[in-house]
N, C-alpha and C positions, 0 to 999 in steps of 0.2 A: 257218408252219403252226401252228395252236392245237392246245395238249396234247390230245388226246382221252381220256388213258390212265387208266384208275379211278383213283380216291384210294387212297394207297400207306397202311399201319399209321401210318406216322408222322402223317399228316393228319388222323386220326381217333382221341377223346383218349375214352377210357372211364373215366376218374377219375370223375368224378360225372356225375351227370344232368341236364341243362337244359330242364325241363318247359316247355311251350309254353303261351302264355297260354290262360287257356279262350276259346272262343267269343264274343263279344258275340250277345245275341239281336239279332234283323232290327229294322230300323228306331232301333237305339241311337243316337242322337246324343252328341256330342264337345264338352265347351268351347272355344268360341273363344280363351279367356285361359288356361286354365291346362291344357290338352288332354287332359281325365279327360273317361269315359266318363260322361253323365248318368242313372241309371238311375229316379229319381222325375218331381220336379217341374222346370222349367225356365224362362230367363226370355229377353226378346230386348234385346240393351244395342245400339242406335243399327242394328238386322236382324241382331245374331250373337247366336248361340247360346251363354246362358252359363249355369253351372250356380247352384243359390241363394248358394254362398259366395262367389263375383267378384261376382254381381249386391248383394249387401250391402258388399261394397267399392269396387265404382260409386258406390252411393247416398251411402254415407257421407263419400267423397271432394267428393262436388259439395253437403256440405249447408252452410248459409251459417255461417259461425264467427262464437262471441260475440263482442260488443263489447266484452269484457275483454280478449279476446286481442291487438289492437290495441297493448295496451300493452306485453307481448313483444315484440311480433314490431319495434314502433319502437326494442325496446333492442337488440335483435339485429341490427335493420336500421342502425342506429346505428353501431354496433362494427364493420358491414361495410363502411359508406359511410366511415370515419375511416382506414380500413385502405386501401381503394380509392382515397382522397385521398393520402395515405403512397404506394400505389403509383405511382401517377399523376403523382404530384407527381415522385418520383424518377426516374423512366424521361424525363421531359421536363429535369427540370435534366442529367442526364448525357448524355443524345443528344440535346438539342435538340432534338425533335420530338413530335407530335401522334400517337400508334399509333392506329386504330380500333381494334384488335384490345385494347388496355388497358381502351377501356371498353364494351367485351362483356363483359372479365370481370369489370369493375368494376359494372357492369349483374346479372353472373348472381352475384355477390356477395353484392348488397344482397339480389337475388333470392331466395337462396336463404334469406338471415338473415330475410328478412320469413316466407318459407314455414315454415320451423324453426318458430317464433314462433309461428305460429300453427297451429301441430301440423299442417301437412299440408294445411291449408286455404287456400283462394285464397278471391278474391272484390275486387268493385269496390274497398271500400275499403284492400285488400294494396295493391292494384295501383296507385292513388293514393301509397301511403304509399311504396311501393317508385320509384316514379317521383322523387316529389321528393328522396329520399334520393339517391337514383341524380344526380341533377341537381345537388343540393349538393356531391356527394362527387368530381364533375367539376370545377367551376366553382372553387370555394375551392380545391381545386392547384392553381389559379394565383397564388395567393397565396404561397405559397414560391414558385414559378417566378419572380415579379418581385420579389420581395426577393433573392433569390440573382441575379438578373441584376445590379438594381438594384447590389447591395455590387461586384460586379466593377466596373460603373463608377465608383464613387464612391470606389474604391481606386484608378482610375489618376487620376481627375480630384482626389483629396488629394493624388497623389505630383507634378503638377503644380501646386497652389495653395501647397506649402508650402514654396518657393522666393518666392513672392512676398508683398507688404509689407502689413501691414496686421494687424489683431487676427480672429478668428475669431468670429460671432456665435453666439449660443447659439440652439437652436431650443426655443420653449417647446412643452411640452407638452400633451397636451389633459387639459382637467380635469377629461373624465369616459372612463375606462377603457370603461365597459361601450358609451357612446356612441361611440366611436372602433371598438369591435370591430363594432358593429355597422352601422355606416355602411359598415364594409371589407368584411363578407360582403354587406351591399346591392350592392355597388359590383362583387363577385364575383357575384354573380347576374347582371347586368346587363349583366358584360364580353363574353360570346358575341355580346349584340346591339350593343353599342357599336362591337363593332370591324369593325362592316359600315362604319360610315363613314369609318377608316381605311383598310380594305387591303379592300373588296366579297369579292372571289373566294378570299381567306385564312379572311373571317368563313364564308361559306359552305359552306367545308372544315371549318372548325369546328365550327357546328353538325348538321352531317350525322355526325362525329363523334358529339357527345353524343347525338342521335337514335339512332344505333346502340345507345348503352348502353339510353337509355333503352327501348326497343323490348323489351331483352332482357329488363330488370325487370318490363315489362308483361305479357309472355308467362308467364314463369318464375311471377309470382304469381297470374294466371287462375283460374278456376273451371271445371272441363270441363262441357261442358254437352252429357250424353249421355240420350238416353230410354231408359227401365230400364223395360217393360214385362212383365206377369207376375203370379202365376205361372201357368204353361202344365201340363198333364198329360199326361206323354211316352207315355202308353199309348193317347193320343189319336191319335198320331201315326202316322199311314197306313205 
């Protein structure tokens, strides 16, 4: 059965007084974003109702960022795809395995280092620059992946060769460092699609993979593209 019985002294606290808000006149409208009353002027961002100070922070958000900024946002994006490679690379030499879920965040990484960069602003060419960061910063961990594989083997097949007869050859080196690095990041770009024609259904795990990351970087750097129409006179309003 529900209490029916009045509120006892103890329920009812007389220490101060808690005034109740005043009235809104008829016809007030409300922000959609930040749920303050509007009582002037008003604007409509994509059919909501928002007051002048969120509709200046729509507009400012979607406006196109310099072309200087670019250059941040690839040092930032840099520093996160190096870090994302570092991740990436570790999680696959000690488990042996491919995570999607490493390059979401490898993705929302670069993502976020390119948005930094460029104070908050998105746009086609984040989205570009965050892509390929996002892509390098996949692709080259495999580069310690097959060097650390590689040394395991080549540690048991020395503890087998050095029983048997013969002088050891020397391997010469290549005579140009910067040619050699870059032939191997080529060779890492390349290796998601190469290994379709080793193992099909491996390579296609793999790329669905980086797709993921890359998906995230695309999203994560965007441009919202909302109509900010306005301004309206709320006293107009029936």
């Amino acid at each position: 059965m529900p209490d029916s019985r009045p509120p006892g002294p103890i329920d009812i606290q007389f220490q101060h007084a808690e005034p109740l808000p005043p009235p809104l006149p008829e016809g007030t409208q409300i922000c959609a974003v930040c749920k303050t009353p509007i009582l002037g002027q008003y604007y409509h961002a994509q059919g909501q109702v928002t007051c002048p100070t969120c509709a200046s922070r729509i507009r400012s958000g979607q406006e196109k960022p310099p072309a200087l900024s670019l250059v941040p946002a690839a040092l930032y994006g840099a520093g996160a795809a190096l870090a994302g490679c570092i991740l990436y690379a570790t999680i696959a030499i000690i488990f042996n395995l491919e995570i999607g879920i490493i390059a979401i965040v490898v993705g929302w990484m670069v993502g976020k280092a390119v948005r930094y960069g460029s104070k908050g602003l998105g746009g086609r060419h984040q989205q570009i620059l965050a892509v390929l960061l996002t892509y390098f910063s996949i692709t080259t961990s495999y580069i310690p992946v097959f060097i650390a594989h590689s040394m395991k083997n080549r540690s048991a097949a020395q503890q087998q060769a050095a029983t048997a007869a013969g002088p050891t050859t020397q391997v010469k080196a290549p005579k140009s460092l910067g040619t050699a690095v870059l032939m191997l990041l080529l060779i890492a770009a390349a290796a998601p699609f190469l290994a379709l024609a080793g193992n099909f259904v491996g390579g296609l795990i793999t790329l669905f993979i980086i797709f993921i990351g890359l998906q995230r970087a695309w999203r994560m750097t965007g441009r919202t593209e909302l109509l900010v129409m306005g301004p309206y006179d709320s006293a107009t309003v029936a």
